[in-house]
N, C-alpha and C positions, 0 to 999 in steps of 0.2 A: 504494500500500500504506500509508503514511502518512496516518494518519486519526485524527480524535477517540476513532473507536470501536475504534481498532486493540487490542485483546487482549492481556491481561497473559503469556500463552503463548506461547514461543516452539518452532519444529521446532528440533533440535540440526541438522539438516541447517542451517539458517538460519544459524545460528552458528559453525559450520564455515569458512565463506568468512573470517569475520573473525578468528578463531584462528589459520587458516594463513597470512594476512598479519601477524598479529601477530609471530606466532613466527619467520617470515622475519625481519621486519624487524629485531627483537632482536638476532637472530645477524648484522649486516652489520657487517664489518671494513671498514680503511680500503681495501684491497685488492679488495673488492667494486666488478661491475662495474655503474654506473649504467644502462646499458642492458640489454636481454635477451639471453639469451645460451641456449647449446643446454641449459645444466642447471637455469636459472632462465630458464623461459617470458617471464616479465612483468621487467619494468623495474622500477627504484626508484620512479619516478616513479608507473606506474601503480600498483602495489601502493598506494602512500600514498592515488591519489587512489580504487582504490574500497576501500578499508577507512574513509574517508572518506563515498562512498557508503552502505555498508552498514549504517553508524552513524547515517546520516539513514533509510535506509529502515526498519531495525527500531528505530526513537524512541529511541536515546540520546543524549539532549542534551547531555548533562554532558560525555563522553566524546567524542562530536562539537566541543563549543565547543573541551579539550582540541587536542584533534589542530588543529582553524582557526585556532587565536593563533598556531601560526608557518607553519601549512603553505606560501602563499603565498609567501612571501618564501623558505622551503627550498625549492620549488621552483624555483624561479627561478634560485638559486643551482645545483641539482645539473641544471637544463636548459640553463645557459648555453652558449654555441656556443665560447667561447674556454676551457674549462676541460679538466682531467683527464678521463679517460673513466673513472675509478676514484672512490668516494666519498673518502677520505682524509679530512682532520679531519671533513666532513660525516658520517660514519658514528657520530662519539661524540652528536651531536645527537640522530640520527634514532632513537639507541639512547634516550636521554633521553627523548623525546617520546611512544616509543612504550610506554615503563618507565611513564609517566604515565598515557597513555591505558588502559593494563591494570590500574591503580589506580581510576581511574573507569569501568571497565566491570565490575568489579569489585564495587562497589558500589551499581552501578546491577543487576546481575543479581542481586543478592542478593533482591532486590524483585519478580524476575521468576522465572515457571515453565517449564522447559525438557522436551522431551517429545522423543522418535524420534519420528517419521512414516516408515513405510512409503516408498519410495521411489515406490512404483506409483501412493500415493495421496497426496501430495503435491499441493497443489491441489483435490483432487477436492470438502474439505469445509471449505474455508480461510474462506469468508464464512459458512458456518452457525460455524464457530469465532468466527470477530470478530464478529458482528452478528447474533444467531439471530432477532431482529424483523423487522430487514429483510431476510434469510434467506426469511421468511414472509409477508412484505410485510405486519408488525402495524404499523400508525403507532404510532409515541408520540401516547398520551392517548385514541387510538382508539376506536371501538366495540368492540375484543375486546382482552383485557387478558392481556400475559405475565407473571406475576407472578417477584421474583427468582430465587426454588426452580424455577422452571420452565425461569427465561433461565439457571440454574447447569446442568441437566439436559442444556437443549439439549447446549451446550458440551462437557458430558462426556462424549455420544453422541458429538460428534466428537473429539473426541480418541480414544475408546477406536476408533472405526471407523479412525483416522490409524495408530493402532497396532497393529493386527491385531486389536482384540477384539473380533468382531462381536458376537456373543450380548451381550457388556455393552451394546455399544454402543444394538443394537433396544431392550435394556430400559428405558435411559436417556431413548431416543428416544419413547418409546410412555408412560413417564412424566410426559416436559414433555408429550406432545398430552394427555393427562388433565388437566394445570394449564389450559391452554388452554381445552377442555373445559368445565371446569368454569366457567370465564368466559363461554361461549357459553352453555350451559343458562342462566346468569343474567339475561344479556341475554334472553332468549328467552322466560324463564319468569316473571321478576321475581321470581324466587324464590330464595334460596341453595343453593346446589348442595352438596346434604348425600347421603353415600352414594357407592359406588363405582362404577363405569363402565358395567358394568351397567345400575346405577338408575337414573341418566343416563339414558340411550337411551332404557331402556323408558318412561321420560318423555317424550321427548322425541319418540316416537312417535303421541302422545296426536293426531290427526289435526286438532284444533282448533289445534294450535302451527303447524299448516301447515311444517312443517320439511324439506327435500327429502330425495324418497326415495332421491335417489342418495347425499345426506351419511351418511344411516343405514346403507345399507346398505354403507359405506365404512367406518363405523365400527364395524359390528357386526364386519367382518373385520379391524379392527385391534386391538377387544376378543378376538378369536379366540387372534392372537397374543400378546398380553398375558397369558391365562389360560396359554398353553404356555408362558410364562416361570416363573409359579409352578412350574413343575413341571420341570426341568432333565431329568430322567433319563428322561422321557416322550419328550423331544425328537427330532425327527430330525435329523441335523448337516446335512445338505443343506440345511433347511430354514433354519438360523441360520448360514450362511457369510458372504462376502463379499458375493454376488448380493442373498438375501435382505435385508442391510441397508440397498443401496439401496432395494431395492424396500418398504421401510417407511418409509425417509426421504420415498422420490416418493412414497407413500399417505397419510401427514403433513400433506407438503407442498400435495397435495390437498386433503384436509381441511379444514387448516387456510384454507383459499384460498375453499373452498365457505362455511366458517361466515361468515367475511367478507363475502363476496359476498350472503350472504341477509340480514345483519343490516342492510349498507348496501340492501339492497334494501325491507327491514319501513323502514326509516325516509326511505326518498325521497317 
């Protein structure tokens, strides 16, 4: 999960894991016991090491280096075989450290965007969220170009589909393949791609561009659903649910896979 391209977006499910170790660890008296126990699952020790984990997984460095300047050696010490089975003075420490790390996670989230996801859908749209190119297999520099308004759209198709809004979602989604679009007629035509999705096509039909019949005809029924966006109260709900927005994400994702495949195919 830890990647260059990893997503300024975080799920609050995501951050969940790390708040409830926070807030544990806060509250631990000397009196607290270092191992698990039947009302606290997890140990001290574990607690520490995945809020440690979680902090590398979702990139907080700051907050991560935080908590490693002493963890190591507080372990060691609250793992020893010859010690208390209760934290005792170790408990004003761990209270210290973690007082800290909630200062620097703090600050570090201030920078970042937190969002619900759907529990259902959790995963289902996690790498069109962090990487909608490679989502679509565009290379960087490639023959077909995502431009930023386009790579912002993707994203917001997933987020809004992470959170229940399908209808936003399709709209969002069927906006970037326009951006897309609009980069394939270019290539295609060596023309600028002026006019809206429509004019495209019926362009792009022209039998001399040699453009396949199957991408058109993929496109024409995702311009279909495009034009029933303009128009909300025309809508059928069955039709902008949950199912429906996969099934424009995978006709996208098609698409977008076919213009690829013919432009690398016009230049081999």
């Amino acid at each position: 999960m830890s990647t260059s391209n990893r997503n300024n977006e975080l799920s609050v499910w995501e951050l969940m894991s790390i708040g409830s170790n926070l807030e544990v660890l806060r509250r631990v008296t000397s009196q607290t016991p270092i191992n698990s126990s039947r009302r606290n699952q997890l140990g001290i020790a574990d607690r520490l090491r995945m809020l440690q984990k979680d902090l590398e997984a979702l990139e907080f460095p700051e907050s991560e280096r935080v908590l490693g300047t002493e963890l190591d050696k507080l372990l060691e010490q609250i793992e020893a075989e010859d010690r208390s089975s209760r934290l005792e003075n170790d408990a004003i420490r761990i209270r210290r450290i973690v007082t800290s790390v909630g200062r620097a996670l703090t600050e570090e989230g201030n920078r970042r965007k937190a969002f619900v996801a759907l529990r259902d859908r959790e995963g289902q749209i996690e790498s069109l969220l962090s990487d909608p190119a490679a989502f679509f297999g565009i290379p960087s520099g490639g023959i077909l170009e995502l431009t930023p308004q386009g790579d912002d759209d993707f994203r917001e198709a997933a987020q809004c589909y992470a959170v229940g809004f399908t209808a936003a979602s399709i709209m969002f989604m069927l906006r970037a393949t326009e951006d897309v679009l609009r980069s394939y007629y270019h290539r295609t035509t060596q023309q600028p791609a002026s006019g809206a999705w429509g004019n495209l096509t019926t362009t792009l039909k022209i039998p001399v561009l040699r453009c396949p019949s199957e991408l058109l005809t993929l496109l024409d029924k995702l311009l279909k659903k495009r034009n029933e966006a303009m128009h909300p109260k025309a809508r059928n709900p069955t039709e902008w649910d949950e199912g429906a927005a996969r099934q424009v994400l995978q006709d996208c994702r098609k698409a977008i896979g076919m213009m690829i495949e013919d432009l690398e195919n016009r230049n081999s």
